[in-house]
C-alpha positions as CSV (number, residue, x, y, z in Angstrom):
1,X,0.0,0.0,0.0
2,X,2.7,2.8,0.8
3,X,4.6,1.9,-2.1
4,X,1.7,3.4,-4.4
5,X,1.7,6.6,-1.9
6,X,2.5,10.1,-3.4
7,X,4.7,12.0,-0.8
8,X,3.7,15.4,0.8
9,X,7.1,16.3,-1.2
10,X,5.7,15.4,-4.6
11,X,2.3,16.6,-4.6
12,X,0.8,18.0,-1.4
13,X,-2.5,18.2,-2.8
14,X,-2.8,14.9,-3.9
15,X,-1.0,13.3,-0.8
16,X,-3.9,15.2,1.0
17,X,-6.4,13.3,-1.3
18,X,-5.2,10.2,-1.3
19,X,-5.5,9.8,2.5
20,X,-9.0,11.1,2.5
21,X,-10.0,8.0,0.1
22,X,-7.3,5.3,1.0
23,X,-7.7,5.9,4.6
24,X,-11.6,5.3,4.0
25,X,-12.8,8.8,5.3
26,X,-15.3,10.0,2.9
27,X,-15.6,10.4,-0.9
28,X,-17.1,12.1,-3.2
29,X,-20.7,12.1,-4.3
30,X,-23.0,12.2,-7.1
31,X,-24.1,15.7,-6.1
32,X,-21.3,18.0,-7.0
33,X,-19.4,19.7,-5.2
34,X,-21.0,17.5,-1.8
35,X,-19.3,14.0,-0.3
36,X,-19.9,11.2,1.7
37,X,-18.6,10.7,5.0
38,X,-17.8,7.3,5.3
39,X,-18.1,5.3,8.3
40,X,-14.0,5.6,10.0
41,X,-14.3,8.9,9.0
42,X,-17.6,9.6,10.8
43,X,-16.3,7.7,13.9
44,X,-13.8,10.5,14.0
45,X,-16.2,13.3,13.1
46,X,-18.3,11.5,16.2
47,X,-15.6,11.6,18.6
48,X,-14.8,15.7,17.7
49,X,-18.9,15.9,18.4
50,X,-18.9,14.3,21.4
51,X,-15.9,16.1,23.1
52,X,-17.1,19.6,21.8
53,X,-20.8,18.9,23.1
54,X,-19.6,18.3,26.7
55,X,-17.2,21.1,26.7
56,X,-20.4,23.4,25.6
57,X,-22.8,21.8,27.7
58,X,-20.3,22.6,30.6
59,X,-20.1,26.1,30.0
60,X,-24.1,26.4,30.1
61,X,-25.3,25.7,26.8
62,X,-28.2,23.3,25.8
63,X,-29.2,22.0,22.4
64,X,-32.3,22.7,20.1
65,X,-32.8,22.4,16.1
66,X,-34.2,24.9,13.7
67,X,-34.8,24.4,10.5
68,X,-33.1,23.9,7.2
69,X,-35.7,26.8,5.3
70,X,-35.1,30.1,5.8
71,X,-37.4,32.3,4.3
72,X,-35.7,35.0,1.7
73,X,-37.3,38.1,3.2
74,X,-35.9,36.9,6.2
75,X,-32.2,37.3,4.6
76,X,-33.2,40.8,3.7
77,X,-33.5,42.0,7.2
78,X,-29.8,42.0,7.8
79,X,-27.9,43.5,5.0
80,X,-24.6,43.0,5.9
81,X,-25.2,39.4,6.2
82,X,-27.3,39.2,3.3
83,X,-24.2,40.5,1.3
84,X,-21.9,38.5,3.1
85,X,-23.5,35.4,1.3
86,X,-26.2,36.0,-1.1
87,X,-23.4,34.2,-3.7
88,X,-23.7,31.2,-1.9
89,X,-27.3,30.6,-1.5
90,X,-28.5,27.3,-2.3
91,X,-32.5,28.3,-3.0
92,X,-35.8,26.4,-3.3
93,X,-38.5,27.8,-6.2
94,X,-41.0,24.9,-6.0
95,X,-42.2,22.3,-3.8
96,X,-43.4,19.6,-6.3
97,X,-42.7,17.9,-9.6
98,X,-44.3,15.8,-11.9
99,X,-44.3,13.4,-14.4
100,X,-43.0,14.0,-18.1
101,X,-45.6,13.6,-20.8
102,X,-42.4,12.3,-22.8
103,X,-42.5,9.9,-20.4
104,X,-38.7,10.8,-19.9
105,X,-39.0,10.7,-15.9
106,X,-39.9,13.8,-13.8
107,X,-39.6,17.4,-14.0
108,X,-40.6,20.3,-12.3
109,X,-44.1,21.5,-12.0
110,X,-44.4,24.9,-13.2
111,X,-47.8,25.3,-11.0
112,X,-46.0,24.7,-7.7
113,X,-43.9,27.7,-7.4
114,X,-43.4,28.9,-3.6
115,X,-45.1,32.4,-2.9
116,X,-41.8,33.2,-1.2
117,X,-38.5,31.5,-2.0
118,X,-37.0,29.7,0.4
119,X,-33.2,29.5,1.4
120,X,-31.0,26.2,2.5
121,X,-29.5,27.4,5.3
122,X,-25.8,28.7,5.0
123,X,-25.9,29.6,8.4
124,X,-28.8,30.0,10.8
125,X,-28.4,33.6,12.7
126,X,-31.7,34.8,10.8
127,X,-34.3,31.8,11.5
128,X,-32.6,31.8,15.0
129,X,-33.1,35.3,15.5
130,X,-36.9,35.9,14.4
131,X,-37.5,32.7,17.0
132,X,-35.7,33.9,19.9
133,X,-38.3,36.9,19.3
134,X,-41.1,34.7,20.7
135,X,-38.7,33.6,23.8
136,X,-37.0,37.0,25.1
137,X,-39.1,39.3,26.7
138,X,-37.3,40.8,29.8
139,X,-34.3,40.0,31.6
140,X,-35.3,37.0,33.5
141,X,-35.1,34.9,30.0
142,X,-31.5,36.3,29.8
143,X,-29.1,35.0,29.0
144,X,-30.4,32.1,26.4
145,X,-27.3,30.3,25.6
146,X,-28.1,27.5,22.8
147,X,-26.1,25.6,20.1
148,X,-27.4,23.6,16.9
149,X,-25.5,20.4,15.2
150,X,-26.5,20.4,12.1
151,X,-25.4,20.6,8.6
152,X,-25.3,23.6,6.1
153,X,-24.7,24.5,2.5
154,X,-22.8,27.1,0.6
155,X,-22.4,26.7,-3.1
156,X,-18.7,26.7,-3.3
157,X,-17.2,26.6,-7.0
158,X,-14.1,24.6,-5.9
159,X,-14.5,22.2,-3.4
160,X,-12.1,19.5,-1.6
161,X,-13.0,17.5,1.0
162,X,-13.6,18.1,4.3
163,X,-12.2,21.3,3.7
164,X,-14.7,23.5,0.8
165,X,-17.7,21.1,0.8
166,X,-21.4,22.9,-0.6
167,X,-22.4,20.8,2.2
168,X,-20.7,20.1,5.3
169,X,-21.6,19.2,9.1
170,X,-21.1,21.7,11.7
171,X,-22.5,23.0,15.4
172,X,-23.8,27.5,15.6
173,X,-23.9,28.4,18.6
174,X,-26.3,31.7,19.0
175,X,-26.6,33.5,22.5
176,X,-28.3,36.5,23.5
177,X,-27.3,38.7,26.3
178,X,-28.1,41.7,28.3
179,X,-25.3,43.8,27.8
180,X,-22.4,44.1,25.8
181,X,-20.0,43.3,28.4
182,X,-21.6,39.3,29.0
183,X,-21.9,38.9,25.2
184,X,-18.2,39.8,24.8
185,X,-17.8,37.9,27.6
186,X,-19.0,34.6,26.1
187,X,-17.4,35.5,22.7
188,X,-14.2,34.7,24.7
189,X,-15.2,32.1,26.2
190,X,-16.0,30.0,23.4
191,X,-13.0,31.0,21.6
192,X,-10.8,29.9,24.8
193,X,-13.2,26.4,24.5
194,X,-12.5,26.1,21.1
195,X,-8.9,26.7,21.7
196,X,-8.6,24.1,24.4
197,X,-9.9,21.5,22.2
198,X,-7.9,21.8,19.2
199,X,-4.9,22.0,21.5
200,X,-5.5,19.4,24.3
201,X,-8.4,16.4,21.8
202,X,-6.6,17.6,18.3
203,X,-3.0,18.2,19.2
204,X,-3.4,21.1,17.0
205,X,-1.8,24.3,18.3
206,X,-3.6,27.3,17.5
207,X,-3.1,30.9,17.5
208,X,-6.3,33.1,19.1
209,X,-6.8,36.7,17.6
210,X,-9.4,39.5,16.2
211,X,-10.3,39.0,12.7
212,X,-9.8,42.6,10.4
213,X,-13.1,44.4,9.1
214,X,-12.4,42.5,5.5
215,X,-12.4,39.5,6.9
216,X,-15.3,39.5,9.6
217,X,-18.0,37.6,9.5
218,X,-21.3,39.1,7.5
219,X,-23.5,40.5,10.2
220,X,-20.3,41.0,12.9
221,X,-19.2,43.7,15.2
222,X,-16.3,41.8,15.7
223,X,-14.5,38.3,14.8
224,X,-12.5,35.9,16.6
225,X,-10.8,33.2,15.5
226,X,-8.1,30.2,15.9
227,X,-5.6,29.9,12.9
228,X,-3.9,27.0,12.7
229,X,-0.6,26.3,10.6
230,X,-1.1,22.8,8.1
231,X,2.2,21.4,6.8
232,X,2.6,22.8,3.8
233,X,3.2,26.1,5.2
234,X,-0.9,27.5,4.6
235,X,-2.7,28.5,7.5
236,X,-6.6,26.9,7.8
237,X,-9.3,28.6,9.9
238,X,-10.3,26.0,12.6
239,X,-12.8,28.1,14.4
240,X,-14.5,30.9,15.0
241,X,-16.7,33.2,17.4
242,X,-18.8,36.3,16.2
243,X,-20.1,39.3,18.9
244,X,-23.1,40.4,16.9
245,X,-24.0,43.6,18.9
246,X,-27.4,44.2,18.4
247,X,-27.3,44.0,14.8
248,X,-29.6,41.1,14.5
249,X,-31.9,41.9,17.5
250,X,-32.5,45.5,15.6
251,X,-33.2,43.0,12.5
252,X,-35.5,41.3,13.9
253,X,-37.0,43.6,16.7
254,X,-35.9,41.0,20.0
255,X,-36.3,43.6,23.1
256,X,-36.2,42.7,26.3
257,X,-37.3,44.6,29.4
258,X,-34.4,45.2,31.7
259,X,-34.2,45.6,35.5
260,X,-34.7,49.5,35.5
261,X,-37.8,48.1,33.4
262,X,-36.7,50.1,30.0
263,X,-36.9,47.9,26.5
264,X,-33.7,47.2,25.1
265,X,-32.7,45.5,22.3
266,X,-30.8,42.2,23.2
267,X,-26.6,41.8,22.4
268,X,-25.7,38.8,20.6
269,X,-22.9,36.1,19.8
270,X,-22.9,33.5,17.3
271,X,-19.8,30.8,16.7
272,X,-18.9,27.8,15.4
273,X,-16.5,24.8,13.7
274,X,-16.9,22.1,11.0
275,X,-15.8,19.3,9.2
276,X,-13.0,21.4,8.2
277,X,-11.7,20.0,11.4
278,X,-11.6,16.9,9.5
279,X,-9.3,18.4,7.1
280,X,-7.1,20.2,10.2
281,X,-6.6,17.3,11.5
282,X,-5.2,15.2,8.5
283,X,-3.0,17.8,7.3
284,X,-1.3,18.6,10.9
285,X,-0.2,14.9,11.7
286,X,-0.2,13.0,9.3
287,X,3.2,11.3,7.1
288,X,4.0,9.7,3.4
289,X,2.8,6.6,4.8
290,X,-0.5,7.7,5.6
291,X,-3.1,9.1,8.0
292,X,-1.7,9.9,12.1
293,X,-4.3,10.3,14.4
294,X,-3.9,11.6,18.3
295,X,-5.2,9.0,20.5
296,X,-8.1,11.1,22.2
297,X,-9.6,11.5,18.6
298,X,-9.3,8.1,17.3
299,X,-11.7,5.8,16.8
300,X,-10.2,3.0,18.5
301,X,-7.1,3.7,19.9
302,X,-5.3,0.2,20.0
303,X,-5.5,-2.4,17.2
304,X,-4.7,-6.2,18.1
305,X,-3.6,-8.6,15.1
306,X,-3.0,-12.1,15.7
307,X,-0.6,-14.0,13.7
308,X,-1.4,-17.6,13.1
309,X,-1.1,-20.7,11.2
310,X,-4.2,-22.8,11.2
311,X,-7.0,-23.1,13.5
312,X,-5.4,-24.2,16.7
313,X,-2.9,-21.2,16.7
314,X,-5.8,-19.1,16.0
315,X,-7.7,-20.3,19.0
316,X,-4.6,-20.0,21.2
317,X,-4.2,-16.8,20.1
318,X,-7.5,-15.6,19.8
319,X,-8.1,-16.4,23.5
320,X,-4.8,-14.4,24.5
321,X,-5.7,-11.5,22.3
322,X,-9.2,-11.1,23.8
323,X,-8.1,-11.4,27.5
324,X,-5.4,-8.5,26.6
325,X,-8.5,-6.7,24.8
326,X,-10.4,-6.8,28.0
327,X,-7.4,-5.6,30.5
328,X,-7.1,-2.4,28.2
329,X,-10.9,-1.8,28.3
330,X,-11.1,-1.7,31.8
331,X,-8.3,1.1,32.0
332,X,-10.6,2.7,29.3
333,X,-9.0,2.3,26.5
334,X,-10.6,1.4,23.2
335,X,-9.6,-1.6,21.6
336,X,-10.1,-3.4,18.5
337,X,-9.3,-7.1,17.9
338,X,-8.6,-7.9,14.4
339,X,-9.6,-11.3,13.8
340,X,-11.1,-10.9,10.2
341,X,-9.5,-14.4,8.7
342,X,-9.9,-12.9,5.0
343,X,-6.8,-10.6,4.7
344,X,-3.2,-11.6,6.3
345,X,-1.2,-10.2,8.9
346,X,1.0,-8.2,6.7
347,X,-1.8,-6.6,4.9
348,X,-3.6,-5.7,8.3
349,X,-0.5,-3.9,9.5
350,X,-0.4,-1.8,6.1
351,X,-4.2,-0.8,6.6
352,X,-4.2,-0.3,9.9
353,X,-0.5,2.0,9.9
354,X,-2.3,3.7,7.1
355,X,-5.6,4.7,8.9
356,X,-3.8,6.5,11.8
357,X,-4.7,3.7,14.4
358,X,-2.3,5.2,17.2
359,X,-0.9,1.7,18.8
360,X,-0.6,-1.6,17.2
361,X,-0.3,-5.3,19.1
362,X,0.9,-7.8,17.3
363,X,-0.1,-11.2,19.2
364,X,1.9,-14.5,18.3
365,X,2.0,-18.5,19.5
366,X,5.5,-17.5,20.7
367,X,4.0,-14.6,22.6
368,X,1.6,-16.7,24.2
369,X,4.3,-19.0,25.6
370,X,6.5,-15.8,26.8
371,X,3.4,-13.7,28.0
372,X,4.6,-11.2,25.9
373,X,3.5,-8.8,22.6
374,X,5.0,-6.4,20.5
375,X,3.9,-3.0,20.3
376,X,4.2,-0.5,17.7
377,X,3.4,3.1,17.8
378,X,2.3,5.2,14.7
379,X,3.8,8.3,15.5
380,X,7.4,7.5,15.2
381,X,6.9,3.8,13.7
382,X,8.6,2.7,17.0
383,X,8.4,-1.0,18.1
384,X,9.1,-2.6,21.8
385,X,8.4,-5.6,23.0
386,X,6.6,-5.8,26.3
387,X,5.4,-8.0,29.3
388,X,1.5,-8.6,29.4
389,X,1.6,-8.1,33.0
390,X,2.5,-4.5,32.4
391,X,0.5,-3.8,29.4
392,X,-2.4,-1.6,30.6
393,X,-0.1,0.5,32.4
394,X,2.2,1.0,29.9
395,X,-0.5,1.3,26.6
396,X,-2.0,3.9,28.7
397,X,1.2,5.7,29.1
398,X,2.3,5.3,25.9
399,X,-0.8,7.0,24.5
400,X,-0.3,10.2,26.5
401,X,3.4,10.1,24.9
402,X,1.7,10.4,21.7
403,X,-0.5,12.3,22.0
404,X,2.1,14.9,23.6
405,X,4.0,13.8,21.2
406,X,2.1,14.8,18.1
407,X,1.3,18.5,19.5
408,X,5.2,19.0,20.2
409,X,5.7,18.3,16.7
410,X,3.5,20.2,15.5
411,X,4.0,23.3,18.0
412,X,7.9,22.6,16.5
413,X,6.8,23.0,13.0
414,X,5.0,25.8,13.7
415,X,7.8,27.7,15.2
416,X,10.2,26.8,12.6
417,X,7.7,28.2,9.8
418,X,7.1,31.5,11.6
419,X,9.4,35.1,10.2
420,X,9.3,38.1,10.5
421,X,9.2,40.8,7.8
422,X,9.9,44.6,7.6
423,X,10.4,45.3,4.1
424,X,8.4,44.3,1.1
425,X,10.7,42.6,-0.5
426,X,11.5,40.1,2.7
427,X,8.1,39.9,2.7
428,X,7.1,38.8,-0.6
429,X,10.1,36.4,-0.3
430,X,9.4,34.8,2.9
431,X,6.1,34.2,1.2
432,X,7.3,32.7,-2.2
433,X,10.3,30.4,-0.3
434,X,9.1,29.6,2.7
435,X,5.2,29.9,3.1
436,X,4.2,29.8,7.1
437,X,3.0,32.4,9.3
438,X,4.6,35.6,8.4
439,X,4.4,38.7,11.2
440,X,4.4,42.1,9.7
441,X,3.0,45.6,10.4
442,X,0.2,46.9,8.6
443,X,-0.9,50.4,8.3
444,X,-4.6,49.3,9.6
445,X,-6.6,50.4,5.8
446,X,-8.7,48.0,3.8
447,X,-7.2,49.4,0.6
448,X,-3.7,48.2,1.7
449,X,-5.0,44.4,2.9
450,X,-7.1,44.3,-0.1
451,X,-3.9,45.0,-2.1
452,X,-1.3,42.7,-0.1
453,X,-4.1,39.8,-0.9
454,X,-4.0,40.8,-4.7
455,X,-0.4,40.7,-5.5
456,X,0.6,38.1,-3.3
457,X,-2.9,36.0,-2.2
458,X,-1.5,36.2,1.6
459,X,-4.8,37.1,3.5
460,X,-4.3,39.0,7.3
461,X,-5.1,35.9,9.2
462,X,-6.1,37.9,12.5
463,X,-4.5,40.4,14.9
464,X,-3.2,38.3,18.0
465,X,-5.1,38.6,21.1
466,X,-1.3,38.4,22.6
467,X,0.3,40.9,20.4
468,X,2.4,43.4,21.6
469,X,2.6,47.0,20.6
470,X,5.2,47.9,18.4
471,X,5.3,51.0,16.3
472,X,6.3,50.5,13.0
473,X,5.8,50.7,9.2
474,X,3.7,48.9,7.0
475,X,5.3,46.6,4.8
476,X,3.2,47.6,1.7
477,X,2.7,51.1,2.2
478,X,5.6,52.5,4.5
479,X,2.9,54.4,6.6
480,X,3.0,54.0,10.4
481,X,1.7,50.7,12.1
482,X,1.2,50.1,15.8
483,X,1.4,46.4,16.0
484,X,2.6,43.4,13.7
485,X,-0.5,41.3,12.3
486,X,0.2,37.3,11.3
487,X,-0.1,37.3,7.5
488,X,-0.2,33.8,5.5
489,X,-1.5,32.1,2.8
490,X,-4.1,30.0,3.5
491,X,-7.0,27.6,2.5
């Protein structure tokens, strides 16, 4: 199998591609520009959910579904956010077809056109917003903190898996607050969640900052965000929080009485991540021989593969396999035992070292006789042999080692791809040889960001919350510049 692998080296793009199909995480579909999530890859998609949903219901939140129709006029309300992403509006005309007189299948009915047109949700602020009108009314239903799962669609031209889907999966979270100061507040906070889960579940370290008036979200007073740096030296979005003000509340007329018993309108927040955490996660860990996973996001964290020659070693082996099995399941580690009898050894090891599966035990006659196993680890390809007797302990050791492991790596990588620049010309070459995260000042204009994106397609990818002052002069323009800003190409 790895011998048929493009390297990272060769073709980035395609060495990204390959491990999305060979590694059985999704494929494409018949509907353009959407895929399917397959089921190893939904097991990991389940595992982000899970961990994400009791890091939000910790903090307060609660779960409830609104629909996939928005109504157009309800788009209208808001028109920074209708402009924002009226060119990705998936939109429903009709509700019914019928059958061809040619007899050639079905087509539309021209009859059953919708009064109003309807919209597939890109992103649900609007629906949200004209419900939480029917739930607000003084400050006693304050604050309303609630998050959806669910999936949404954007008509994107180019797609790639996990990463530009016109469908993906994702959780909005949409609060509403009586002041500015709490909905700020929880902006924060959700970024700082966000944060500690790419960092402690994904291994992924991430850099938290302000997002500039370009690149905001559509309806935003202000955008947060973690940027996160892949291999190939691009930077990829892996998150981010919105403090609405009281745009949408003003849209949408959602007052609340308040304590001195005046009507206000209600502050807001909205934030979310994706399946593009799929894509994060492929692209920070993973080598030329195929997908890496972190422990605390895979699937199952230990595979066992007996090797056997007819059915008496496979009984003797299959007995010692399954009592190791259940050792590391009551130290709560998840386990699979790989007794499929329809591929060999060899070709396991391939499949499974290709699929990310952090810990591999290979389980022999002669190991039965010496209470022994060996183990190999993904991450550095590693193998030991080790007593059974010590096995739990040390498995469970071993996957905190990778997993810190993995995040030193890439926290490594990430240091090693980040310059500075103070001229144009560093600039432009740091860019062109190097790629990364590039910190340089910028004169604060949308004229000057909008030109730097042009001629070089680097994108400001925030303003760190940790930055420093420092007075300077913009790269592009030579005017003055109060802080540095982290510039890179990304996807």
């Amino acid at each position: 199998m790895s011998k048929e692998n493009v390297t990272r080296e060769e073709n980035y793009s395609q060495w990204y591609n390959d491990i999305v199909i060979k590694a059985d995480l999704a494929e494409t579909s018949a509907v353009r520009g959407c895929m399917v999530i397959k089921p190893y890859g939904y097991a990991i998609w389940e595992k982000i959910q899970r961990q994400l949903d009791d890091m939000f219901k910790e903090t307060g939140h609660v779960n409830a579904y609104f629909p996939l129709f928005i109504p157009k006029s309800f788009l209208s309300k808001e028109a920074a956010h209708i402009e924002g992403f009226a060119k990705e509006c998936a939109v429903v005309t009709h509700y019914r077809l019928k059958t061809d007189e040619s007899g050639k299948g079905v087509i539309v009915d021209p009859e059953a056109k919708l009064e109003e047109e309807l919209i597939i949700r890109p992103t649900s602020e609007t629906i949200i917003w004209n419900t939480y009108k029917g739930w607000i009314q003084s400050y006693r239903d304050l604050p309303l903190l609630v998050n959806q799962w669910a999936n949404v669609v954007r008509w994107e031209m180019r797609t790639r898996l996990f990463l530009r889907t016109a469908e993906f999966l994702w959780q909005e979270g949409h609060t509403a607050h009586a002041t500015s100061e709490e909905a700020i507040e929880e902006t924060l906070k959700m970024l700082n969640v966000y944060s500690e889960f790419a960092e402690e579940y994904m291994a992924m370290p991430v850099i938290k900052g302000v997002k500039t008036a370009n690149e905001r979200f559509a309806g935003a007073v202000d955008t947060y965000c973690i940027e996160a740096l892949m291999q190939d030296g691009k930077a990829l979005q892996a998150g981010t929080s919105h403090f609405l003000g009281q745009n949408f509340a003003k849209a949408f007329d959602v007052k609340f009485t308040g304590k001195d018993g005046k009507l206000d309108y209600v502050w807001a927040t909205s934030w979310g991540v994706s399946t593009r955490l799929m894509g994060a996660l492929i692209m920070m860990h993973s080598d030329d021989k195929g997908l890496v996973l972190p422990p605390k996001l895979a699937p199952f964290q230990v595979v066992i593969v007996p090797i056997y020659r007819g059915d008496e070693e496979l009984n003797l082996v299959s007995e010692f396999s399954l009592k190791i099995q259940k050792e590391l399941k009551r130290k709560g580690i998840s386990v699979k035992f790989d007794n499929r009898d329809t591929y060999k050894p060899g070709y396991k090891f391939a499949e499974h070292e290709y699929r990310g599966v952090p810990v591999r035990i290979a389980v022999g006659p002669r190991d039965v006789a010496n209470s022994t196993v060996e183990v190999a680890r993904r991450d550095t390809l590693e193998k030991e042999v080790l007593q059974v007797i010590d096995l739990p302990e040390k498995i469970s050791h071993l996957l905190e080692q990778i997993q810190k492991n993995l995040y030193d790596r890439a926290l490594e990588r990430r240091e090693q791809n980040t310059n500075q620049a103070d001229s144009w010309e560093e600039f432009c070459e740091l860019l062109d040889n190097k790629g990364g995260f590039i910190y340089a000042h910028w004169d604060g204009t949308s004229e000057t960001e909008e030109k730097i994106k042009e001629l070089t397609k680097a994108t400001i990818r925030c303003i760190p919350l940790n930055n420093k002052k420092e007075s300077g002069l913009c790269v592009y323009s030579g005017k003055p510049s109060a802080e540095r800003v982290l510039f890179a190409r990304a996807y």
